[in-house]
Every structure is written in C-alpha cells, then in structure tokens.
C-alpha positions as CSV (number, residue, x, y, z in Angstrom):
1,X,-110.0,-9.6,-135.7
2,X,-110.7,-12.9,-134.5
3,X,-109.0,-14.0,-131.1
4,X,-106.2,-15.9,-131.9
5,X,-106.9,-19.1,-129.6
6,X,-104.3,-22.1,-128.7
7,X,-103.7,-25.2,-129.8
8,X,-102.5,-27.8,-127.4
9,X,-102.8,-31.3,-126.1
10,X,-103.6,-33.9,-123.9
11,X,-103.1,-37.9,-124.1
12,X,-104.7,-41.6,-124.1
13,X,-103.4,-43.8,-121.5
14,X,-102.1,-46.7,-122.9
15,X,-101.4,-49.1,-119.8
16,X,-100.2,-52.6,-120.0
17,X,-100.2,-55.5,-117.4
18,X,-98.5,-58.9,-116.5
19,X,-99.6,-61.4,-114.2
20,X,-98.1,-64.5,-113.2
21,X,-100.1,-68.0,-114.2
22,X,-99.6,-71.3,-114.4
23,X,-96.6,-73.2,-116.4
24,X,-95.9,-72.7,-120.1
25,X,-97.1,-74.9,-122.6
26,X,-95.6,-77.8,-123.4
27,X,-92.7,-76.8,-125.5
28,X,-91.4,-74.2,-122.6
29,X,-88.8,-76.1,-120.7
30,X,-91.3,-77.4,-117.3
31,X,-88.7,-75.8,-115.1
32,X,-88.9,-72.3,-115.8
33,X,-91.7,-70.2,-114.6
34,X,-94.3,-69.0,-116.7
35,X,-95.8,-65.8,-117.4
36,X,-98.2,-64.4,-120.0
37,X,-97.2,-62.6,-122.3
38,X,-97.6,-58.5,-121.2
39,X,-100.6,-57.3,-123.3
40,X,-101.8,-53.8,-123.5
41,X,-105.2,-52.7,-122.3
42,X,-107.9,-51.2,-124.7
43,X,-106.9,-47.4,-124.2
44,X,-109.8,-45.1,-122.9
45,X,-112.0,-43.1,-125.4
46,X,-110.9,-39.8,-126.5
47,X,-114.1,-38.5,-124.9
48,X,-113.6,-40.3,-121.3
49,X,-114.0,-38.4,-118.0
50,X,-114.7,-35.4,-120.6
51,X,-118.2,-34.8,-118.6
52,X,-116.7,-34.1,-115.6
53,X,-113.9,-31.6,-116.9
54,X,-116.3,-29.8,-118.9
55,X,-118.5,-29.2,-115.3
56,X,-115.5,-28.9,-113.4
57,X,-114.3,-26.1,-115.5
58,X,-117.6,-24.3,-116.5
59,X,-117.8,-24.0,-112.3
60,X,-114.0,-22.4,-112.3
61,X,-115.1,-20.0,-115.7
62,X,-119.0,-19.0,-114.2
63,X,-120.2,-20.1,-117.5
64,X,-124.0,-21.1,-117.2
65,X,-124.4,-23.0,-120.0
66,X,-122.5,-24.8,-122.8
67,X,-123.1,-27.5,-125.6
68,X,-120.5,-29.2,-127.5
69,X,-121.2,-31.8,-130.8
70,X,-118.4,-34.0,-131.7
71,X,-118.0,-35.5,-135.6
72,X,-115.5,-38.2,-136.3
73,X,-115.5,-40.0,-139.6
74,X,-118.8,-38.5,-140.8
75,X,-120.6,-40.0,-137.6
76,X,-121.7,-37.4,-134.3
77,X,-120.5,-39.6,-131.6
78,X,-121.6,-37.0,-129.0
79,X,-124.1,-34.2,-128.9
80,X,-124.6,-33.0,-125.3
81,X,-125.5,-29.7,-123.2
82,X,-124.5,-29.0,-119.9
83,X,-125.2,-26.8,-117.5
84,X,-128.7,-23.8,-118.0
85,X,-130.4,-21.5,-120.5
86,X,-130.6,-19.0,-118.0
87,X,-128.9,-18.4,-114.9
88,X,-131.0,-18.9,-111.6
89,X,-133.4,-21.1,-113.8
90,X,-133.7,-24.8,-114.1
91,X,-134.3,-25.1,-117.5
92,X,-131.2,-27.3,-118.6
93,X,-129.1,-26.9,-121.8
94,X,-129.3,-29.8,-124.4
95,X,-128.4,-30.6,-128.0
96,X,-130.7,-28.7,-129.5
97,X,-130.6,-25.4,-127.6
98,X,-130.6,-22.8,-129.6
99,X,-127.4,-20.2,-129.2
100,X,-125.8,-17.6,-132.1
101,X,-122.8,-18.6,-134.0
102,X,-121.9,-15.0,-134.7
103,X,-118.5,-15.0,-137.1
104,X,-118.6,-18.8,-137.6
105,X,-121.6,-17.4,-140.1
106,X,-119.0,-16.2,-142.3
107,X,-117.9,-20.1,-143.3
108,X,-121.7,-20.3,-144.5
109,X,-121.5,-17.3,-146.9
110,X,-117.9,-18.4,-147.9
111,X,-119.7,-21.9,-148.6
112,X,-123.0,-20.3,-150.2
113,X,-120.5,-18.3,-152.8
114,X,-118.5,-21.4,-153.6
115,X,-121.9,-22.7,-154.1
116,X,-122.4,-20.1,-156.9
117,X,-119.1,-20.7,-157.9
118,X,-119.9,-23.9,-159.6
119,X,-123.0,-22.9,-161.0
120,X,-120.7,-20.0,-163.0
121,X,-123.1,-17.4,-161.4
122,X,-120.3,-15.9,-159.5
123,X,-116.2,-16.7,-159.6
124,X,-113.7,-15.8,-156.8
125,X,-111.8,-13.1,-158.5
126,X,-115.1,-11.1,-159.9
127,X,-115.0,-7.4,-158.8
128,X,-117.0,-6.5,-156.0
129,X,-118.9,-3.9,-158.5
130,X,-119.8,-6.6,-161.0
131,X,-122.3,-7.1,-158.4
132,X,-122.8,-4.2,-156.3
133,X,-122.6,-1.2,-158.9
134,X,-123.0,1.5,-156.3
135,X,-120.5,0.1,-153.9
136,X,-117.3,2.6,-153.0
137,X,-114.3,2.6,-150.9
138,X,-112.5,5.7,-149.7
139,X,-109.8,5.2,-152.3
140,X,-111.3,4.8,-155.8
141,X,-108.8,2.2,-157.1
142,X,-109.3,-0.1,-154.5
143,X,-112.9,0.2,-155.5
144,X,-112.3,-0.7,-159.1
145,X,-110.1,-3.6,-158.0
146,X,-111.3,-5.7,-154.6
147,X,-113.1,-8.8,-155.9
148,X,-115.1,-11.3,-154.1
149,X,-112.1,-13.2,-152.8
150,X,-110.9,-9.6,-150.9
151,X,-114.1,-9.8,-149.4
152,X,-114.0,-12.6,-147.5
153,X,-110.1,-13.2,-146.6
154,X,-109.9,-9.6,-144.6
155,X,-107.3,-7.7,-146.9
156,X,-109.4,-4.8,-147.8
157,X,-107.2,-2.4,-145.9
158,X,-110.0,-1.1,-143.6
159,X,-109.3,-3.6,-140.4
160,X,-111.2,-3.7,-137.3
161,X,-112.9,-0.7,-137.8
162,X,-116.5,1.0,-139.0
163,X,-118.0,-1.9,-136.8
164,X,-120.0,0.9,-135.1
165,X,-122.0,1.6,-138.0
166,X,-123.7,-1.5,-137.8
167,X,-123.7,-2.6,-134.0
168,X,-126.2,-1.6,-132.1
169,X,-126.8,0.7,-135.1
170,X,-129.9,1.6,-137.1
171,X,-128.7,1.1,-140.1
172,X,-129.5,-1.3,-142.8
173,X,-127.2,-3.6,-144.8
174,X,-127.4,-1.4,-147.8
175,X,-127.0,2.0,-145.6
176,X,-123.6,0.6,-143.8
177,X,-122.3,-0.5,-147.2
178,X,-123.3,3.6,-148.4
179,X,-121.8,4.4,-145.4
180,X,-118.4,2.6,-145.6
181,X,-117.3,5.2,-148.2
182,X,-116.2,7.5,-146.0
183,X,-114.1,5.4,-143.9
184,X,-110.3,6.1,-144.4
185,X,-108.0,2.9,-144.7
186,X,-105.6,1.9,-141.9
187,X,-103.0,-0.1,-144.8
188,X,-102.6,-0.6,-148.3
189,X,-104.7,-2.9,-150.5
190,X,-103.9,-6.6,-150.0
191,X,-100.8,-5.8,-148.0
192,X,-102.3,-7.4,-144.5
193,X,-104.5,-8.7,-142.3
194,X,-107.3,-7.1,-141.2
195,X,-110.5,-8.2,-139.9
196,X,-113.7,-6.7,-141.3
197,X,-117.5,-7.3,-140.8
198,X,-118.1,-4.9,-143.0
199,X,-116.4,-6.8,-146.2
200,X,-117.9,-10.1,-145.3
201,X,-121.1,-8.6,-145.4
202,X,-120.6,-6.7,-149.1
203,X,-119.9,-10.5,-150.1
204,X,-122.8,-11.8,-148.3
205,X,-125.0,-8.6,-150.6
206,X,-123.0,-9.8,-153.9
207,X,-124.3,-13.4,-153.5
208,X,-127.7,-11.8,-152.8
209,X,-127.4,-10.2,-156.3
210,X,-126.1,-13.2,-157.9
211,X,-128.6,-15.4,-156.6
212,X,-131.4,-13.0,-157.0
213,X,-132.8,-13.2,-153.8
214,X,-131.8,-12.4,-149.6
215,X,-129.1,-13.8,-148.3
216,X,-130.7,-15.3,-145.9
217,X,-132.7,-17.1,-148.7
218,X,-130.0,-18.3,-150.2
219,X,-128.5,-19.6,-146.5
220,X,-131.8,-21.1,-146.0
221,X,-132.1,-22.9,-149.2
222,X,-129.0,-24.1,-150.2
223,X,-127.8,-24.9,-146.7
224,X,-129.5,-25.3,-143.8
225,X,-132.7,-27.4,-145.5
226,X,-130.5,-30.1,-147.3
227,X,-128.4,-30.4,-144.2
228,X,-131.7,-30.9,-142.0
229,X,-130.7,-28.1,-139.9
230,X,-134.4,-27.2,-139.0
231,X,-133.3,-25.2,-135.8
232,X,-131.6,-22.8,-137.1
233,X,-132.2,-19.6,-138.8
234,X,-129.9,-16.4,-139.7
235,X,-132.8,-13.9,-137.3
236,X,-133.8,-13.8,-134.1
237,X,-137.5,-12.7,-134.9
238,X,-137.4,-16.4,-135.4
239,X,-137.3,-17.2,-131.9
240,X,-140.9,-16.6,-131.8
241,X,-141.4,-20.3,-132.2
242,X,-139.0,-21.4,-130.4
243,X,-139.0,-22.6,-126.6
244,X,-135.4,-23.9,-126.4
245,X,-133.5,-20.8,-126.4
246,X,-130.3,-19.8,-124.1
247,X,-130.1,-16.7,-122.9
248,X,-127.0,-14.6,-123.1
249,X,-124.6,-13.9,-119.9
250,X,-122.0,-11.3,-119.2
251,X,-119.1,-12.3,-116.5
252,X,-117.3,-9.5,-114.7
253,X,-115.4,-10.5,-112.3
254,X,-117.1,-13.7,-111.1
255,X,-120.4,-12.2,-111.6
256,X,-122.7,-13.5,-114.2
257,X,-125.6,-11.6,-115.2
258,X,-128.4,-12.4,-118.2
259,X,-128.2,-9.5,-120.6
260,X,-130.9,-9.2,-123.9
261,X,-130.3,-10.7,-127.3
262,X,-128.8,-8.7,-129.7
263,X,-130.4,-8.1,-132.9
264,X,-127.4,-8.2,-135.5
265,X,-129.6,-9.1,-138.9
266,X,-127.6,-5.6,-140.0
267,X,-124.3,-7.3,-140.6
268,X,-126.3,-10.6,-141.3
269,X,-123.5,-12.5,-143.8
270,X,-120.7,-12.0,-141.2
271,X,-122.5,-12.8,-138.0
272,X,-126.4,-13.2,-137.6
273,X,-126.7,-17.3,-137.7
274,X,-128.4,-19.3,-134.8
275,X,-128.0,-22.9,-134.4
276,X,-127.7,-25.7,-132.6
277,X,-125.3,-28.5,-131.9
278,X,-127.1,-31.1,-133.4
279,X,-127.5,-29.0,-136.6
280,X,-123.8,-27.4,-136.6
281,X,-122.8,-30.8,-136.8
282,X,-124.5,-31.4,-140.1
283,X,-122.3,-28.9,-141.0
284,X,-119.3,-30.1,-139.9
285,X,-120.3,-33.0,-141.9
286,X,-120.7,-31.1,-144.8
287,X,-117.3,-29.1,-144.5
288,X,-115.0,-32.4,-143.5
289,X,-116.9,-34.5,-146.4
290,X,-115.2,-32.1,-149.4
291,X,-118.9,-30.8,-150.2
292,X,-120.8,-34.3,-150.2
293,X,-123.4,-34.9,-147.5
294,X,-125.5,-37.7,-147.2
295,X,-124.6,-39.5,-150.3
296,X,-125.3,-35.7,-151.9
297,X,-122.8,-33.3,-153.8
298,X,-123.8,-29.6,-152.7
299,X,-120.7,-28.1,-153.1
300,X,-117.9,-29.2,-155.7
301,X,-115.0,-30.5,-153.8
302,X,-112.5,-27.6,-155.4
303,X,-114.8,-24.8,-155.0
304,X,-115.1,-25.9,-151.0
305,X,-111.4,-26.2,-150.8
306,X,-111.0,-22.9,-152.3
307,X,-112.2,-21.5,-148.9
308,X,-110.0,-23.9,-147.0
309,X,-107.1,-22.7,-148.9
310,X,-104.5,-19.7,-147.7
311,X,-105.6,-16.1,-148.8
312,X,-103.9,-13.6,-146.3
313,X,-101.3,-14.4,-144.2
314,X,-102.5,-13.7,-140.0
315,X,-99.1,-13.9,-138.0
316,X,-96.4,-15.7,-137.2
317,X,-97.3,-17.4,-133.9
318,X,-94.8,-17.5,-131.0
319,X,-96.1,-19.1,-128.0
320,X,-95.1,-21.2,-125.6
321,X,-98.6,-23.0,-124.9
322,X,-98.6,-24.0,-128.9
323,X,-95.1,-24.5,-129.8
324,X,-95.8,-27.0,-132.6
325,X,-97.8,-24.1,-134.3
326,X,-95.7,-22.3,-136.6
327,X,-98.4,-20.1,-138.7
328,X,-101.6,-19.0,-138.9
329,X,-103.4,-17.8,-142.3
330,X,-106.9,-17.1,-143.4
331,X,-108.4,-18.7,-146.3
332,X,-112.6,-17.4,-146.9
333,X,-114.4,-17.6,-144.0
334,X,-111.8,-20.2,-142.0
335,X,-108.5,-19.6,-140.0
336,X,-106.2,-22.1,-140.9
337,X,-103.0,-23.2,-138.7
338,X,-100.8,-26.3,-138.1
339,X,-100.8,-28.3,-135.2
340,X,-98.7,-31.1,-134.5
341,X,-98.1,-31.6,-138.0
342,X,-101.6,-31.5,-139.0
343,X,-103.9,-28.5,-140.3
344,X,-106.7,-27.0,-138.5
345,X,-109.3,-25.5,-140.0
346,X,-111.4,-23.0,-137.4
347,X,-113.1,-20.0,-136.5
348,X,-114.7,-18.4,-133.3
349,X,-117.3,-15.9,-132.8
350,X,-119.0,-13.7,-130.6
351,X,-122.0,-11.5,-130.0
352,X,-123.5,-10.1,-126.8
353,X,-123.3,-12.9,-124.1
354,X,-122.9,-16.1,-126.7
355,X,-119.0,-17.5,-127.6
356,X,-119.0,-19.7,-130.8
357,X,-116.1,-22.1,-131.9
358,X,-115.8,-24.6,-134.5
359,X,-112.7,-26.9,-135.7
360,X,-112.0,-29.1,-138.0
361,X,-109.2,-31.4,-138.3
362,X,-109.3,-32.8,-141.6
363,X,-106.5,-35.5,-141.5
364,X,-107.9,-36.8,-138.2
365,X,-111.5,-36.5,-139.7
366,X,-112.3,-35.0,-136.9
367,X,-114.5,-31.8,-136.2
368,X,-116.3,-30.0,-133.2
369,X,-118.6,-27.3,-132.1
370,X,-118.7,-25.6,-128.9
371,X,-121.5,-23.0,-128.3
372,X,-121.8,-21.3,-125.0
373,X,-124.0,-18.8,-123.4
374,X,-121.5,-16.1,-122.0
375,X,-118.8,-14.2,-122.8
376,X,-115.9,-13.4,-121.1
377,X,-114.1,-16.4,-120.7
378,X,-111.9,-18.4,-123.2
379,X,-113.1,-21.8,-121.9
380,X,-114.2,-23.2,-125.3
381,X,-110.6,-23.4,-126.8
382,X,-109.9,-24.9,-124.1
383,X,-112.5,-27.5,-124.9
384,X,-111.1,-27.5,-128.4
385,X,-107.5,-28.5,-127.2
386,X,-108.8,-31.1,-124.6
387,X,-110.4,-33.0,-127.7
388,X,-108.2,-32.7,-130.1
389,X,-105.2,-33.7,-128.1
390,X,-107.3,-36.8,-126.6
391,X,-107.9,-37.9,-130.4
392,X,-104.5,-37.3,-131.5
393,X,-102.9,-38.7,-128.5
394,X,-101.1,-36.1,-127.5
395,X,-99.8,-35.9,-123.8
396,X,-102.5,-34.2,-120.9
397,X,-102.6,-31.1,-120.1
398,X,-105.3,-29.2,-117.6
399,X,-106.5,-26.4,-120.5
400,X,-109.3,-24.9,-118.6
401,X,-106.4,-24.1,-115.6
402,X,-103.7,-23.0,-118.1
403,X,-106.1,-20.6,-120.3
404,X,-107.9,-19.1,-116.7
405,X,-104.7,-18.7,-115.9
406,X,-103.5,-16.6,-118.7
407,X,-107.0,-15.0,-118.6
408,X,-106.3,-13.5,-114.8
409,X,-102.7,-12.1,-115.4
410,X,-104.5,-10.6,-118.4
411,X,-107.2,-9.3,-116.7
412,X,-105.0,-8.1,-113.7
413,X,-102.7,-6.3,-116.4
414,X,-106.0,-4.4,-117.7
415,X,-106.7,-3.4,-114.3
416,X,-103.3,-1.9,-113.7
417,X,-104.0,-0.2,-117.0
418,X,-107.1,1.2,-115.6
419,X,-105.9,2.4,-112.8
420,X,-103.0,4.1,-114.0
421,X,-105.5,6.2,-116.3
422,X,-107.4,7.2,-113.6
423,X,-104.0,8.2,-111.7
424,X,-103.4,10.3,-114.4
425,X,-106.4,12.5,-114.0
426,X,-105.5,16.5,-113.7
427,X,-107.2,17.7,-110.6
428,X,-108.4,20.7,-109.8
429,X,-109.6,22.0,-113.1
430,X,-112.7,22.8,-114.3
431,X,-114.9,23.0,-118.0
432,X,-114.1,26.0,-119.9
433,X,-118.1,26.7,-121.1
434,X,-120.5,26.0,-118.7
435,X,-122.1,22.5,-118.8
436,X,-125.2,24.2,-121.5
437,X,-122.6,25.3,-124.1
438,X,-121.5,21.4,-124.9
439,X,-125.2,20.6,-125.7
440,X,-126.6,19.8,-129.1
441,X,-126.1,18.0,-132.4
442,X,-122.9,16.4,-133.5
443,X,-122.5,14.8,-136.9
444,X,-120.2,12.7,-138.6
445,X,-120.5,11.9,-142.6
446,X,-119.7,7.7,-141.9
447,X,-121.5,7.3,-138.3
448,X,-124.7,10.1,-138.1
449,X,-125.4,11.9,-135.4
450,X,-124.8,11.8,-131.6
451,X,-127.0,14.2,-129.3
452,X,-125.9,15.8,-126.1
453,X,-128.3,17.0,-123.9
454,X,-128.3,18.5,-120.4
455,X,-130.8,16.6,-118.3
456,X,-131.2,17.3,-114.2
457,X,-127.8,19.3,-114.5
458,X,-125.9,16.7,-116.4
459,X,-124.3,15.7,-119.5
460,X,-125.9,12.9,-121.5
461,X,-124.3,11.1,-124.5
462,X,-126.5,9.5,-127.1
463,X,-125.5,7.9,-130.4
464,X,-127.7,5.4,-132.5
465,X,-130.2,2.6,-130.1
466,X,-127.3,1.0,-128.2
467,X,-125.6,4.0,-126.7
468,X,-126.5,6.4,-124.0
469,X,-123.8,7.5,-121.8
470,X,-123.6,9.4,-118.5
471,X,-120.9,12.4,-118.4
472,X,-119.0,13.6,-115.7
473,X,-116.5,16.0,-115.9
474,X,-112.9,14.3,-115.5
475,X,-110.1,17.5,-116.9
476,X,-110.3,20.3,-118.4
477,X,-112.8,19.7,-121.5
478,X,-112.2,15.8,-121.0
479,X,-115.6,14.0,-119.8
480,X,-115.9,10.5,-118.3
481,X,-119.0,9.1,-120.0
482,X,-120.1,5.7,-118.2
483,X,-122.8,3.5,-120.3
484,X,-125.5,3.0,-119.2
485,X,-125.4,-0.3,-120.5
486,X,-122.8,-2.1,-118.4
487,X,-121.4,-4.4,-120.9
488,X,-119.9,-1.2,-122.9
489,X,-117.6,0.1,-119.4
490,X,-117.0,3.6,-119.5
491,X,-114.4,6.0,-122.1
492,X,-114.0,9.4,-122.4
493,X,-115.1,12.4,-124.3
494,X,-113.3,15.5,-125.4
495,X,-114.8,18.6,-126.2
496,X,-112.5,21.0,-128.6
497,X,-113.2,24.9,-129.2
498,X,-112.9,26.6,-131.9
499,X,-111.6,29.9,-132.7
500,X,-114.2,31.6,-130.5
501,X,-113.9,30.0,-128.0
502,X,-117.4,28.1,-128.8
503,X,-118.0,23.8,-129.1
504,X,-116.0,22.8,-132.5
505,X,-116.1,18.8,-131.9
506,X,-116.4,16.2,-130.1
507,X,-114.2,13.4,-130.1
508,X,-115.9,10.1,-128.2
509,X,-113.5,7.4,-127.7
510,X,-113.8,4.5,-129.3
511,X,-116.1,5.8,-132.2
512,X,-114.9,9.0,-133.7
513,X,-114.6,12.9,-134.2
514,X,-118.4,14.1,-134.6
515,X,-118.1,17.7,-135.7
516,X,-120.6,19.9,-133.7
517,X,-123.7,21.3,-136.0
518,X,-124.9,25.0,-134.9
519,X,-128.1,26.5,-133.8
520,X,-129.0,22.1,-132.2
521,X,-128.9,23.2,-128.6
522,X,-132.2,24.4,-127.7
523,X,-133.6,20.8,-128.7
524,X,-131.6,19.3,-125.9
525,X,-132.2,21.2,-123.2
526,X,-135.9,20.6,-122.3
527,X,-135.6,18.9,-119.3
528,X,-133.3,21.6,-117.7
529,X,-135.5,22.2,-115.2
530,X,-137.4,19.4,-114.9
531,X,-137.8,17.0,-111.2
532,X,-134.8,14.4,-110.3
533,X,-135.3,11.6,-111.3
C-alpha cells in the first residue's frame, strides 16, 4: 500500500516595527512625544529561502536530482529543477525533465473513467465483468459482484500481493489479469484496505473496453493533449525522442548509484506515466479546477469529485509529527486526510530509482508536484509539509531533519532485524541431497516457472527477466539466495522433500511455494563442468 507520509507545518514571519519621528500632528498635545503608529511588515512568500532548503536537504538525503511545480489559484508560480539527471554528470535537472509518476498514474485512470462516466459509457457501480467477461477472482461471488468503483478504492480483498506477476515479469496486461485467478484473498470483500496494482489495472482494461481502444489511447487523448502535456507519455519506448530524461538512483547507505529504467507498461493504468513538472501541473490545474481547464469542461464537476470522495477507510492515524490529522481514507485513485482543518487530497508513487508525490489542498487552492530521481529517501513529503505549512501559516519546523531522522532509527531497527536473522542461523549442518538433486523446474499455477540450475558447483535461482539469484547454503535445506541485482537484497529459499526423500517444493521468500516438476533436471545442469567464470 501506499506509504503513509506526514503532514506538518512550518510559518510566515509576520514582524512589525516602530520608530521614533518627529512630533504628532497638530491635534496631539505638542508636549508629548510622538511615534508612528507600529505597522506590520509585508510577510515573506510562502516560497522564500525554499531554494536553499530544498539544496540543503537533497545534500543531507544524497538525492541527485529533484523538480517541484507549485499551483496556487489556477496559476504555476514556480516550476524549478535542482540538482542532475545523472549522478557524476553535469547535465542539470529543470522543469521539463522527464521522470515516472508511477502510482500517481492511478488519479489519471480514476479521471479517464469519470470521464466515461459522463458520457454514460461506463458508471461507478458497473460490474467488473460488464466489461471484462473473462475476468475471475479466486472466489466466484466476489467475481459476480466487484464493480468499477472496487477497482480503484483497494477493497478487493487481495492487498499488497500478486505484484510479482507483473514486475519485472513477462507477462502482459491481459495474462496477469488470467493470472490473478489463482491468487487466494488475504480478507473479505469490501471489509478493508488493501492496496492492489493489480485491481487498478483491471479498471484501467475496463475503460479500454468502454472506450474501444488502449488505455493509453484514451490517457493520451482525453488527457494529456487538451492539458498541453506534450512531454509526457504512459511508455518508456517513448524516450527515444527525448533528450531530457533523469536517470533513476538507488541510495544504500549514503551511496548512490544509477540503476536502468524499468519497463512497467504491464501494469500500465496503476503506474507506467512519465511526466514532467511543467505538465503535472496542468494537471493539478485540472484536478483543483472541479474538471474545467482553460475555460474548458473535460470532466463534469460531480463525476471528478466522485474520485475525491471517501471509498475505503485507510487507518486511523496516531502520530505525533501530525497530530492535527485524525484520518486517512481512500477515494479512486487519491488518499484523502485532514490537516489542520483542511482536506488533503494526495498520492505518492514509486518505481525503480524515481519517488512521485502530488498534493492538493483544495480550500487553500493550492497544489504541488515533487518528482525525484532516487529512491530511498522520504525527502519529498518533506517538501510537501515545508509548503503547505508556509501557505497555511503554520509555525516552522525543519522537515527534511525530522523525517531523516525517523528514516535512520528506522533504518537502524532494520539492521538490528538483519542481524538477529543471521544470528539465528543453525551451524554446523549440511543439505540433505547433494547440491544436483535441488536442480530443475519449479512451477506455480499464478506465477510460472522458476529454474534452478547448478552452474560451476552452485545453486542458481531464476524466475521471470528480473530475477536471478545466487544460493548458498545457510541450514539444513534453507538456502541464502543473494540477487544479483542489488536493489532486490538477498532472502531465503527452502527446499522440502517429499515422501522419498526427493525435491517436493520450493518455497522462495517473498514470492511463493513453486511445486517441483519431475524429470526438469538434466536441462539445468549443462554447465556442470564447465570453466569458472
């Protein structure tokens, strides 16, 4: 599910002088000493000193680049990069840099539907089938029942989970919806929160079939080319004509490292956009302008508060950083929560080495965009709060050094964690097969098959494009795979026997049981024998 990030605040100075000047006018008594009376200075623009914070902090966070687009009352009174594309070049991030929005795409396929919505080609509470006649869940009722409106407000029952069937996955949109069958749910129907891709992206499929056409057509069409957002696009094989690009960036532990673009176009409605600044602000515009844009209606005021509107209750928020928040909802495509008496409309997102945020608070008139070029670092609420505070005239707080904060108890807590597995470890035992008896074929009916192979005398992992893991043997028939791409860290693997005493499954942590498939070994084993590498 999405992070749950802070609200908080920070203030105008209001300052206010006297000076002593000559007598009073003439009907002051002459004797008494005059003064003017104390006046109070202009206070300072919500957006002063905010350069250097923003480079102060990006140094403390080792984020290479950022760019942030402020809207208030339907005017974008600033649009500005800071800091590289690329780390280690000099090629400097502006407003029109070109990042990925990841889940802030699902507020566009919320929008697109509400768009359909008034046409009459598609209502809220339609059933998913009406539109996609071969879809299933696991249980068949739920099947029968969910409607466009379960889609997108994350109460399917399913949660944070089957996200491996489309990341870094082979799979197509209309094979992960096949797929999604099989995947038991973690609660019953409507009963809570949870996040999923996966539903977002049937919705995204049932606009498709409504409108006739792709998705992305429909994004293109209906959104992005009336807003003027000419940068932006919902692929990256569009990048091919573009020069201003940032490159993604991992952090661990201080070190920041470019790392490839991810091609997500799989789960497309729920997180493939790329945009800019300059055009997210268009569509802040849009969102904070109840559907008019430019003098333009493109989206009926009802319909686009429909996906402003509570669907699914989040939490109840206790902090101590946001005390003035008191709930936190989810409407279609939006996170909704208070805030010093006011509602905040927002959603972050993330995909390999980009962090997205928007937020919109309507009252104030008031929305941003932050889009950075790493991950691993909660610097843009931090942003968020900074502004919002300095427009609402809240009292000053440092964000940035209150969230890093947080962040390195947090971090400091997951390496105690760490190391507390690795303390557990049994020592002293060994395999029970020997190292060729674990290779071969392992299948599972929702996620395909994973391969292990024995290559120079050791264990390899693979599953799907993204994943191919080193194993060494940690206890008993428990194997410590390390990914051999470093973003993913390392997990475990458990082999279970069967009755024979021969490989039964596999269980890889993280994804799932894959159940092993007989007579798959001899395919694995090819380079026995062959040189080091």
């Amino acid at each position: 599910m999405p992070r749950r990030v802070l609200l908080a605040t920070i203030a105008t100075i209001v300052a206010a002088t006297a000076s002593a000047t000559a007598p009073l006018a003439a009907q002051q008594p002459a004797q008494h000493p005059a003064q003017h009376r104390a006046r109070p200075s202009t206070p300072p623009a919500p957006t002063a000193g905010l350069d250097q914070y923003i480079e102060r902090a990006m140094h403390d966070w080792h984020v290479p680049g950022l760019a942030i687009a402020i809207v208030h009352n339907d005017s974008v009174v600033l649009a500005r990069g800071y800091g590289v594309r690329d780390i280690g070049k000099p090629d400097r991030v502006d407003p029109h840099t070109i990042f990925a929005i990841g889940s802030n795409t699902k507020a566009f396929t919320a929008t697109a539907i509400a768009m359909m919505v008034d046409s009459g080609r598609m209502h809220w509470d339609d059933r998913a089938t009406q539109y996609l006649p071969g879809f299933q869940l696991y249980d068949p009722w739920v099947t029968r029942e969910i409607t466009v409106r379960d889609l997108l407000s994350h109460r399917s029952g399913l949660g944070r989970r089957g996200d491996l069937l489309w990341y870094g996955s082979p799979y197509s949109r209309a094979e992960i919806l096949r797929r999604i069958h099989y995947l038991p749910p973690n609660s019953s129907f409507r009963s809570q929160f949870g996040y999923s891709n996966i539903m977002v992206l049937a919705a995204g499929q049932a606009l498709a079939a409504a409108a006739g056409t792709t998705w992305d057509d429909v994004i293109a069409r209906r959104i992005f080319t009336p807003l003027g957002m000419t940068s932006s696009s919902t692929s990256i094989t569009a990048f091919s004509r573009e020069t201003d690009v940032a490159t993604p960036h991992s952090i661990d532990k201080g070190i920041v490292r470019a790392i490839p673009w991810r091609n997500v176009d799989n789960i497309g409605p729920a997180g493939s956009i790329n945009s800019t600044v300059t055009d997210m602000a268009q569509w802040i515009r849009l969102q904070l302008g109840n559907g008019t844009y430019a003098g333009r209606q493109l989206v009926s005021a009802p319909s686009l508060r429909e996906t402003h509107s509570p669907q699914t209750i989040i939490s109840s928020p206790h902090d101590s950083l946001t005390p003035s928040t008191h709930f936190a909802l989810y409407g279609m495509g939006w996170v909704l929560e208070d805030y010093r008496g006011r509602e905040i409309v927002w959603h972050n997102g993330g995909i390999d080495g980009m962090l997205s945020e928007v937020r919109l608070v309507p009252e104030a008139h008031l929305g941003i965009v932050i889009l950075s070029n790493a991950e691993g670092h909660n610097l843009n609420p931090a942003l968020m709060y900074r502004i919002i505070d300095a427009y609402l005239g809240a009292p000053a707080r440092d964000w940035s050094a209150l969230y890093l904060a947080r962040f390195k108890r947090a971090q400091a807590a997951q390496e105690a964690a760490e190391q507390k597995v690795l303390a557990a470890r049994v020592t002293g035992t060994k395999p029970s097969l020997p190292l060729e008896d674990y290779v071969g074929t392992y299948a599972d009916t929702m996620y395909g098959k994973a391969t292990v192979a024995l290559e120079h005398n050791a264990l390899i992992l693979r599953y799907g494009p993204a994943f191919t893991g080193d194993l060494a043997h940690w206890n008993f028939d428990t194997f410590r795979v390390t990914w051999r791409d470093p973003r993913l860290g390392a997990g475990f693997v458990t082999f279970g026997l069967g009755a024979m005493g021969t490989v039964d499954h596999m269980n890889v942590e993280g994804i799932t049981d894959f159940h092993f498939v007989p007579d798959t070994a001899s395919s694995h084993t090819a380079a026995l024998h062959s040189p080091p590498r």
